[in-house]
C-alpha positions as CSV (number, residue, x, y, z in Angstrom):
1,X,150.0,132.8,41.0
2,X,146.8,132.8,40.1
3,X,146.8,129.9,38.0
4,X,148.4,127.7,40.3
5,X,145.9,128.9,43.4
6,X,143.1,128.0,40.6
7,X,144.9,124.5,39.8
8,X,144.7,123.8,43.7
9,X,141.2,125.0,44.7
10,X,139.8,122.1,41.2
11,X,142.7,119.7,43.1
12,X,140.7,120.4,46.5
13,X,136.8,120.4,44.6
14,X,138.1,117.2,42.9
15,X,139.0,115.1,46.3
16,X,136.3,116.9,47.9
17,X,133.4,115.6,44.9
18,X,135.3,112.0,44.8
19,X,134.7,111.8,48.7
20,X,131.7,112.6,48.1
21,X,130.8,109.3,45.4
22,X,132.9,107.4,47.9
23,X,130.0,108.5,50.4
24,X,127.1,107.0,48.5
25,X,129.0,104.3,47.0
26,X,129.4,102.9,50.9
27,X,126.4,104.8,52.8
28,X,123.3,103.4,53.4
29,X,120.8,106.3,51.9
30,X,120.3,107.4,55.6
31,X,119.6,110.8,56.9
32,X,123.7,110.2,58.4
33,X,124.7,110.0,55.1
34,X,123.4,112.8,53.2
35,X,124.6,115.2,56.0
36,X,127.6,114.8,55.7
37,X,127.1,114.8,51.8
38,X,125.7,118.1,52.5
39,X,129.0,118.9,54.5
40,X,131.2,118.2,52.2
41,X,128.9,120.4,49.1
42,X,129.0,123.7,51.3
43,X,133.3,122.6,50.4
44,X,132.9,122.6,47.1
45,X,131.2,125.6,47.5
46,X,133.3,127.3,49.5
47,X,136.5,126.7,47.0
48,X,134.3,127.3,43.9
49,X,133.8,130.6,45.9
50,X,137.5,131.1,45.8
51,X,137.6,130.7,42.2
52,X,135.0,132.8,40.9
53,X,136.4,135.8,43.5
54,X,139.6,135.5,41.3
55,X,138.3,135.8,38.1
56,X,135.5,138.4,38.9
57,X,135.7,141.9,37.3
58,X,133.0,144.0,38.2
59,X,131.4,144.1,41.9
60,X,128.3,142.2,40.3
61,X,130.5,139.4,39.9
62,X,132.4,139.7,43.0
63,X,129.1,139.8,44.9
64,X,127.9,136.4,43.2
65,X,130.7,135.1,44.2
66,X,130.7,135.6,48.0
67,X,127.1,135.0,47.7
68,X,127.9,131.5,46.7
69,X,131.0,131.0,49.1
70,X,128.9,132.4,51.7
71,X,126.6,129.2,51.6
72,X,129.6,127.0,52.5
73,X,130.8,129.4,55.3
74,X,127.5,129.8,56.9
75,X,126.3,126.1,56.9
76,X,129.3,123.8,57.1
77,X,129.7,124.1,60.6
78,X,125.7,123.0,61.2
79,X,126.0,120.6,58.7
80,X,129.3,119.1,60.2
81,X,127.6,119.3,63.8
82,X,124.3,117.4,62.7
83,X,126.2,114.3,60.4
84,X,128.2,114.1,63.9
85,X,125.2,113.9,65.9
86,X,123.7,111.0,63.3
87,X,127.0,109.3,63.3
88,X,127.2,108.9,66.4
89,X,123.1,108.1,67.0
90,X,123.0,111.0,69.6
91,X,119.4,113.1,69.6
92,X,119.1,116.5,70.1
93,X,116.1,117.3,72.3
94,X,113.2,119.4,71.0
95,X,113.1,122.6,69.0
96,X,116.6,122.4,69.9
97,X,117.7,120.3,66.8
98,X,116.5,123.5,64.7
99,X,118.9,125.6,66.4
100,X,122.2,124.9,64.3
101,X,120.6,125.4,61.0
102,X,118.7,128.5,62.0
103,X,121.5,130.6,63.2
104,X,123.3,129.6,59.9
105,X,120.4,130.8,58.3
106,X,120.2,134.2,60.0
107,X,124.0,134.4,59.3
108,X,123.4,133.8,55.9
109,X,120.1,136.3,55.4
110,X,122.7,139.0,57.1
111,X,125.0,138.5,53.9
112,X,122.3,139.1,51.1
113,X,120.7,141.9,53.3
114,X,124.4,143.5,53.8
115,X,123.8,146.9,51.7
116,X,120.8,147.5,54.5
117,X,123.0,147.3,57.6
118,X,126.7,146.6,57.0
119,X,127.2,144.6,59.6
120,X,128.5,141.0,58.1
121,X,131.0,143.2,55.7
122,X,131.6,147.1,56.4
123,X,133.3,147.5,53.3
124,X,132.7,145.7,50.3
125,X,134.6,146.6,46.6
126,X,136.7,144.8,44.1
127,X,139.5,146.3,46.1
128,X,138.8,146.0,49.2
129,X,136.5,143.1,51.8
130,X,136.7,144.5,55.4
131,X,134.5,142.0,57.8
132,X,132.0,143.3,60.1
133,X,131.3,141.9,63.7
134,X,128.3,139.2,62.0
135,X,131.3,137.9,59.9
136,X,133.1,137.5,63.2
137,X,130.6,135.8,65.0
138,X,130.0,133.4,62.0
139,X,133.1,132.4,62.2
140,X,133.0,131.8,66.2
141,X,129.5,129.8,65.8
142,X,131.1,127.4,63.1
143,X,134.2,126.9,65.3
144,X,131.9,126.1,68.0
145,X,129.8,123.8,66.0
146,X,132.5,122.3,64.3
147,X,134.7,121.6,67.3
148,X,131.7,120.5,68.9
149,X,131.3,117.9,66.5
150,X,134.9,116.4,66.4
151,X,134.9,116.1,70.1
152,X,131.3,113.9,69.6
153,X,132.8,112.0,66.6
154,X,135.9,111.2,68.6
155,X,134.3,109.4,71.5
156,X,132.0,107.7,68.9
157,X,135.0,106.1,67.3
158,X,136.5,104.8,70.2
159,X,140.0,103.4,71.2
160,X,139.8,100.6,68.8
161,X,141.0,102.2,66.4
162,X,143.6,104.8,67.4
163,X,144.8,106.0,64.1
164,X,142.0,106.3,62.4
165,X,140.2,108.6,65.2
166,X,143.5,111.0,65.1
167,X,143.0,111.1,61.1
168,X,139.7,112.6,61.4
169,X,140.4,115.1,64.1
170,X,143.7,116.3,62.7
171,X,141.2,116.6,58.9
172,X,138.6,118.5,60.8
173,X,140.8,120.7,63.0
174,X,143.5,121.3,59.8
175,X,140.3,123.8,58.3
176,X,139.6,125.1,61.5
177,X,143.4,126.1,62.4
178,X,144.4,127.4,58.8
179,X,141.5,129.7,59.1
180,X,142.2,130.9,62.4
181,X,146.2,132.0,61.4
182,X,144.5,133.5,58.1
183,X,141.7,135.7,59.7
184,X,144.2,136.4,63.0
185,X,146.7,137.9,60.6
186,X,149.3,135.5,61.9
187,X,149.7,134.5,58.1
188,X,149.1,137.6,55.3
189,X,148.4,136.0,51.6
190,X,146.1,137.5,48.9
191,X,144.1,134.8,49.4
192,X,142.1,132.5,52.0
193,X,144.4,129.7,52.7
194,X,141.2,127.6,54.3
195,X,140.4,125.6,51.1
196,X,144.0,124.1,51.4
197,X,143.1,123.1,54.6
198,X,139.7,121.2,53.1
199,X,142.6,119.6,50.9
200,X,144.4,118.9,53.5
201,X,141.1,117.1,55.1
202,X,140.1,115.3,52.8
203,X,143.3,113.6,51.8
204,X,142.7,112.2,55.5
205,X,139.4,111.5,55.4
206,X,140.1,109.2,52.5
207,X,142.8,107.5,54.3
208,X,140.2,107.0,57.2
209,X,137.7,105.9,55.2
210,X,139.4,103.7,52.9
211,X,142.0,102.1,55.3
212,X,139.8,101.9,58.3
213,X,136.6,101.8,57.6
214,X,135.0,105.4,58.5
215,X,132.3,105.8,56.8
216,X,131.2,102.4,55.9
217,X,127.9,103.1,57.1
218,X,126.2,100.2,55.7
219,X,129.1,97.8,57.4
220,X,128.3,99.8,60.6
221,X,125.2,99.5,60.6
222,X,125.0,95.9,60.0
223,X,127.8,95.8,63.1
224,X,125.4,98.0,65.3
225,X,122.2,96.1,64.3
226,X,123.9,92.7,65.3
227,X,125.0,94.2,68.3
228,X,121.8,95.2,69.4
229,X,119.7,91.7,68.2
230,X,122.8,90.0,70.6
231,X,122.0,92.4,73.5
232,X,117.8,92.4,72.6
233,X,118.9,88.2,73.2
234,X,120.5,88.3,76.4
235,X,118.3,90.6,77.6
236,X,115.8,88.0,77.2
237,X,117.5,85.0,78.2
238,X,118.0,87.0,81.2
239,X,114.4,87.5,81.9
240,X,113.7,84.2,81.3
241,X,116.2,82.8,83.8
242,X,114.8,85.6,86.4
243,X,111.3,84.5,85.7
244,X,111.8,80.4,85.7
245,X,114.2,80.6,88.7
246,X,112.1,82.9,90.7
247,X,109.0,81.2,90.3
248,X,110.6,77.8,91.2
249,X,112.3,78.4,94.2
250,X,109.1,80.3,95.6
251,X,107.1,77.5,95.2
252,X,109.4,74.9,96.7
253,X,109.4,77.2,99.4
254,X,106.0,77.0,99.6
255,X,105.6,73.5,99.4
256,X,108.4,73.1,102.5
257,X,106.9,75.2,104.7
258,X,103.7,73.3,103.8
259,X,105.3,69.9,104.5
260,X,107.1,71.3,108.1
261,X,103.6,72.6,109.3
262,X,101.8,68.6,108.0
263,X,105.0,66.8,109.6
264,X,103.9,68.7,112.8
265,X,100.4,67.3,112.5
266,X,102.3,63.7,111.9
267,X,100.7,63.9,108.5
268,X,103.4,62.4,106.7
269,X,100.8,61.9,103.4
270,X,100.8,65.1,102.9
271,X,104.3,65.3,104.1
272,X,105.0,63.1,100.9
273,X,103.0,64.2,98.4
274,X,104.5,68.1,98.6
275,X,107.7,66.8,99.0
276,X,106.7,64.6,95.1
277,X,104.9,67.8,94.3
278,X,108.4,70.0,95.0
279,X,110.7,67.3,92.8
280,X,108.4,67.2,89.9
281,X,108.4,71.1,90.0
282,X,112.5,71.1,90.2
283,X,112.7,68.9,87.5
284,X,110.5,71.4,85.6
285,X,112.5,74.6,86.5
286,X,115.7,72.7,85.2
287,X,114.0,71.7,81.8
288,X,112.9,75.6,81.7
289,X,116.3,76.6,82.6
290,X,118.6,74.5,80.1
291,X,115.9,75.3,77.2
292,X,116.6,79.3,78.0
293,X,120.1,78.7,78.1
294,X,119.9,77.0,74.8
295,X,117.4,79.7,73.4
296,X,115.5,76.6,72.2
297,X,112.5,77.5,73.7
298,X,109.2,77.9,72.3
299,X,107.4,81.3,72.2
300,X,104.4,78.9,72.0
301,X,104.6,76.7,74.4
302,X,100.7,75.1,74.8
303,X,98.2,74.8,72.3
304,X,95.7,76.4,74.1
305,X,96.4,79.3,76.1
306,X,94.3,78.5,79.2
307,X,97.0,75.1,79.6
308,X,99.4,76.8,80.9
309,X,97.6,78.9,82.9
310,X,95.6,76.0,84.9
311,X,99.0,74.2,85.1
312,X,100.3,77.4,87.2
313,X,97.2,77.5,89.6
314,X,97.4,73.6,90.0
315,X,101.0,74.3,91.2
316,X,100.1,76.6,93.9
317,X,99.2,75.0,97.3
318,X,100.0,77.5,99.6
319,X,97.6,79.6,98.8
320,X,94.0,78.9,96.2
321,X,94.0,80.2,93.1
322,X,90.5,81.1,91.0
323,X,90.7,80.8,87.4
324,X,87.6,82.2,85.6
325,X,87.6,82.2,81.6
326,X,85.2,84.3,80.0
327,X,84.6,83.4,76.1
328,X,86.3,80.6,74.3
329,X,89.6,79.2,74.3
330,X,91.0,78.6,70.5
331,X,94.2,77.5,68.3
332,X,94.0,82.0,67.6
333,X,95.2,82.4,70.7
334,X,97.6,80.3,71.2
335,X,100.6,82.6,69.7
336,X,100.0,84.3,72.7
337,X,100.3,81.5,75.4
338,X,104.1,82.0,76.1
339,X,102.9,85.5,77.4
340,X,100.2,84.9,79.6
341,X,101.9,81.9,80.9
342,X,105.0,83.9,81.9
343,X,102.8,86.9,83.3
344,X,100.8,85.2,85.5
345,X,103.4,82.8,86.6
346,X,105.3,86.2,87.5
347,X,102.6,87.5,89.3
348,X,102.3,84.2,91.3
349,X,105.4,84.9,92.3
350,X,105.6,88.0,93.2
351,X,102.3,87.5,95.3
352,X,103.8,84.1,97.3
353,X,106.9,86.2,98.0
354,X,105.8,89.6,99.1
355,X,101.9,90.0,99.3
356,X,101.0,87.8,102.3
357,X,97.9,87.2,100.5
358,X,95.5,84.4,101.5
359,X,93.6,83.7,97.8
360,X,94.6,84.6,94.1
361,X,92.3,85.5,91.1
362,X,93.3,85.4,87.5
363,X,90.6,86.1,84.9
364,X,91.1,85.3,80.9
365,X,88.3,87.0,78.5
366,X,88.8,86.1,75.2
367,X,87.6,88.9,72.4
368,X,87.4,88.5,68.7
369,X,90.3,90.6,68.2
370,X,92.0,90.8,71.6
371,X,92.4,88.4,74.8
372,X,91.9,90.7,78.4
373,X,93.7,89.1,81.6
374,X,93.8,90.4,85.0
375,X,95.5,88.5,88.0
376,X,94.8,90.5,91.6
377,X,95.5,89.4,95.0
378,X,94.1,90.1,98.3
379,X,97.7,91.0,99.9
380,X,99.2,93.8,101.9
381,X,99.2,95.9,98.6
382,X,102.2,98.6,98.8
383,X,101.8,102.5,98.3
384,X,104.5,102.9,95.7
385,X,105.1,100.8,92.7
386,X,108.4,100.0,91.7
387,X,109.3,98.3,88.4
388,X,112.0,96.0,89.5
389,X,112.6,92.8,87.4
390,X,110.0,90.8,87.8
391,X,107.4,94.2,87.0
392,X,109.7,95.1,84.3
393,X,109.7,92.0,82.7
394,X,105.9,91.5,82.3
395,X,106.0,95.2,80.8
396,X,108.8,94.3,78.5
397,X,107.2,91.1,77.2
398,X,103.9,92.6,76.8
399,X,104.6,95.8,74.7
400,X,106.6,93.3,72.4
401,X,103.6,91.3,72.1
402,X,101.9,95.0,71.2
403,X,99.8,94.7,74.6
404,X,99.0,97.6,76.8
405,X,100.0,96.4,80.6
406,X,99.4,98.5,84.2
407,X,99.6,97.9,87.8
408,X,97.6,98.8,90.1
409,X,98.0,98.8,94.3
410,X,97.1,100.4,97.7
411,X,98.2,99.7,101.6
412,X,95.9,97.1,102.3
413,X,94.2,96.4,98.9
414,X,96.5,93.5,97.3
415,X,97.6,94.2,93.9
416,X,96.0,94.3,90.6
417,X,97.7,93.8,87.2
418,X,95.8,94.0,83.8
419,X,97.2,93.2,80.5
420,X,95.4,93.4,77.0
421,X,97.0,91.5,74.3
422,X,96.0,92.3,70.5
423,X,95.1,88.9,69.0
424,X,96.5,90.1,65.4
């Protein structure tokens, strides 16, 4: 009996170790990865364990064998939970990530330091291995862990894949539920049936792994990566569209009621030339608008950066904008003209649309190393600031340019916005 038991537990370490080259064969070297190398070690230790207890013959021998089974029991439900938490790109908060691996620790301090207290095994000979109440809540922490973890892997996997999400449950639960019957006394052999559940487990694993895909952490990261470059792209686009349409329909707004109140005067001049001024800046919007669409825009759009920004305050009629530019404009700055361009054409619009402000100042200082612009109007100000899209936006596109951006606003005191942008 023995022999055969022996034959099965190098049968289970030899799936278990080829998983394991499988693992870095496909993984990516990532912290994901060597958990659940990790997992799968305390495995091999677990049925080497089972091994050793079989051939020992004096206590000595026994004792460095539980000792070394002991590592696997203690630490492959915290292992399991973290590689689930990687896998799955969840964080655990705080000093709560510690927790898992520290109460395996303490479970695993309580075995060596057994002969103090008896309390992980109350009796402990080559005849007889009677578990104490730290054994017991072990064995309820590493259910809890490891259930834990196959609920978290399941959702990560998703539908799209059916089979391969009920092949990984059914390989970590197999363990789990041998172990149970075995140390409920629903089943009674001379020896822990749970390493033929790890066989069990990692003949589906494989099947997962090889058939569809689990695993592949290189593959899925590339997937995720690609995923996340196509949402970074649309998130843009999106902005951009906000930004241009926004700011062109507020000023042909502006530039209507401009021409109602000169067509009440009978100044039909002026009538005209806001009405020229309005078409020009719609066929402006549209170019803007089918370039974003096409993500064929620019991120530098003018060769200086002080262009675009006299362009924008040229454009406004309703209400006059004051450009001051401290320092000098130069072709090192100019990597940085899609940015200020799109703040302070943001900021115009924000200020046409909600700030009932009667004048606009935007000041550029140019630094050997960094390029300082504050817009402020003289508007209603508000109390509280709220970062909807427009606010969000300029944030968003000025932390990517590795600027530091902040608002600033009171009843009755317009609103300030200051943005510093790192020339290098």
């Amino acid at each position: 009996m023995h022999l055969v038991l022996t034959f099965v537990y190098i049968a289970v370490i030899g799936a278990v170790l080829f998983c394991m080259a499988a693992l870095l064969f496909r993984g990516d070297g990532s912290a994901c990865s060597w958990a659940y190398f990790i997992c799968q070690g305390t495995v091999v230790l677990w049925c080497a364990s089972q091994i050793l207890q079989m051939m020992a013959k004096t206590r000595g021998e026994l004792t460095a064998a539980f000792l070394i089974g002991n590592v696997g029991i203690c630490f492959v439900g915290s292992t399991w939970f973290y590689f689930t938490m990687l896998y799955a790109g969840k964080k655990i908060p705080g000093a709560l990530k510690y927790l898992p691996g520290a109460i395996s620790a303490f479970f695993y301090v309580s075995v060596l330091t057994n002969e103090l207290h008896h309390l992980y095994y109350r009796d402990f000979s080559l005849e007889t291995v009677i578990h104490g109440p730290l054994f017991f809540a072990n064995v309820i922490m590493t259910y809890l862990l490891t259930l834990s973890g196959a609920v978290i892997l399941y959702f990560k996997m998703g539908p799209k894949h059916p089979l391969a999400r009920k092949l990984v449950i059914a390989s970590v639960l197999c363990p789990v539920v041998l172990n149970a019957l075995y140390l409920l006394g629903f089943v009674a052999p001379s020896f822990d049936i749970t390493p033929l559940g790890f066989a069990i487990s990692v003949f589906l694993v494989m099947m997962a792994a090889f058939k569809y895909r689990f695993l592949n952490l290189k593959k899925e990261l590339a997937i995720t990566n690609e995923k996340l470059l196509l949402e970074q792209e649309r998130n843009r686009i999106a902005q951009q569209v906000h930004d241009t349409a926004g700011h062109t329909l507020t000023m042909i707004q502006s530039y209507m009621k401009l021409a109602e109140v000169s067509a009440g005067k009978e100044n039909f001049d002026e009538v005209k030339g806001y009405l020229t001024e309005a078409r020009l800046l719609t066929g402006q919007g549209i170019r803007e608008l089918r370039e974003s669409i096409n993500m064929l825009r620019e991120e530098a759009e003018y060769e200086l950066l002080t262009q675009g920004v006299m362009q924008l305050a040229n454009q406004m009629k309703e209400i006059p904008v004051e450009v001051t530019v401290r320092g000098e404009d130069g072709k090192q700055y100019s990597h940085l003209s899609k940015t200020v361009y799109d703040t302070v054409r943001e900021c115009m619009t924000n200020t046409l649309k909600y700030a009932q402000a009667t004048k606009m100042d935007v000041v550029i200082r140019f630094q050997k190393n960094a390029v300082e612009l504050m817009i402020a109007d003289d508007g209603k100000g508000c109390e509280n600031i709220q970062d909807n899209n427009g606010l969000r936006g300029i944030r968003e596109r000025v932390q990517k340019a590795g600027g530091m951006v902040s608002f600033r606003s009171a009843p009755g005191e317009g609103f300030l916005t200051r943005v510093k942008l790192p020339v290098e």
